[in-house]
C-alpha positions in Angstrom: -15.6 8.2 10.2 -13.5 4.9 10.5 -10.1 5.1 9.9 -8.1 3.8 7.2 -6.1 1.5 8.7 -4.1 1.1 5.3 -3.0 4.9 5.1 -2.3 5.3 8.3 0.8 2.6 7.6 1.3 4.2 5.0 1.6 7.5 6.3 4.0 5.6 9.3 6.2 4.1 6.4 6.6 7.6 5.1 7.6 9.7 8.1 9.8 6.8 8.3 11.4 7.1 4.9 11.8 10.9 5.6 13.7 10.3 9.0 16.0 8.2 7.4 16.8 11.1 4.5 17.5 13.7 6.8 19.6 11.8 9.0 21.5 10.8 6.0 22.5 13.8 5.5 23.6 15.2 9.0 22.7 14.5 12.5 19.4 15.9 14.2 17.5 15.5 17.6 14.4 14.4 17.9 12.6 18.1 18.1 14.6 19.4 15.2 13.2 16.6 12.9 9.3 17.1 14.4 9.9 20.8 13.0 11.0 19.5 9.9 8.4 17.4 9.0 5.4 19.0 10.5 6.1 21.2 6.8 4.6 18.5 5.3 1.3 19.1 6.3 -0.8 16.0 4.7 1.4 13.7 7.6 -0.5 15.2 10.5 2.3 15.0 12.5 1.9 15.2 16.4 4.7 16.5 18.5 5.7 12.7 19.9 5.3 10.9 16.6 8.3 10.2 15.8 9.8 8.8 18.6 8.4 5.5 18.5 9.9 5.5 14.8 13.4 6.6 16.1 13.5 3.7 19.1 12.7 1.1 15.9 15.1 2.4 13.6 17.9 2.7 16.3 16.7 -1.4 18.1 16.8 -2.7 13.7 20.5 -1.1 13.7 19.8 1.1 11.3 20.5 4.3 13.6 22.4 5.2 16.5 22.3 8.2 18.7 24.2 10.7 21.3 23.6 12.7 23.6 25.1 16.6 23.1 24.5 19.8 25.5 24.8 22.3 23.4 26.0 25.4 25.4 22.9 27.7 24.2 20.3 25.3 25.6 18.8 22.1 26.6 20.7 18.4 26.5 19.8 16.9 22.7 19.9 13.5 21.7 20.8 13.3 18.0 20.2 10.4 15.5 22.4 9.6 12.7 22.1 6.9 9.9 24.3 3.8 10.2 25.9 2.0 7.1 23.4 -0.6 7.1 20.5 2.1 7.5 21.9 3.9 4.6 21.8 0.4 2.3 17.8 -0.3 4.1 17.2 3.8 2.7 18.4 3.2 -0.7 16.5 -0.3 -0.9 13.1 1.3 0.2 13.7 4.1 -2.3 13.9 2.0 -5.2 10.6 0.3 -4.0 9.4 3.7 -3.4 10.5 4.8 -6.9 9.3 1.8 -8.6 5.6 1.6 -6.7 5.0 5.5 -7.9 6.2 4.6 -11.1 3.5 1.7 -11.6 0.8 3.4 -10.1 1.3 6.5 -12.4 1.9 3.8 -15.4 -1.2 2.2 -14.1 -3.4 5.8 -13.9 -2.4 7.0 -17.0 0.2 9.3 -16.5 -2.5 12.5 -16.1 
């Protein structure tokens, strides 16, 4: 079976999106957010998916990280949202918003 290249961006964009909303929200290392979002089953997240996603958002400016050793376990990096990755999250949820919008418009609104 070949693979659809479009969905598989698609599916990129979306893990994407995701990161960006739980970081908004508090700080998380990179295992932490795997666990998270392997509950959304359709993804087909593997275990080292997202870092590739957090070493772009961090290089664009839109993230930054630390390192914390928590005294119950291992050294964690943790990712938070910057400013300007909090305005590039609010722009792509309005496209996000607007695209389901028009495609349900489009459908028929089932």
């Amino acid at each position: 079976m070949e693979t659809d290249k479009w969905q598989l961006q698609f599916k990129k964009g979306i893990i994407e999106l995701m990161i960006m909303l739980l970081i908004k929200e508090r700080a998380y290392y990179g295992y932490e957010l795997t666990v998270a979002l392997k509950d959304t089953m359709y993804l087909g997240l593997s275990d080292g998916a997202i870092y590739p996603i957090l070493k772009r958002l961090e290089k664009s400016g839109w993230t930054y990280s630390h390192w914390d050793t928590p005294e119950d376990g291992p050294r964690r990096r943790y990712y938070h949202l910057t400013e300007a990755g909090a305005a590039a999250l609010e722009k792509r949820l309005e496209v996000f918003h607007y695209s389901a919008d028009m495609i349900q418009s489009i459908k028929g609104g089932d």
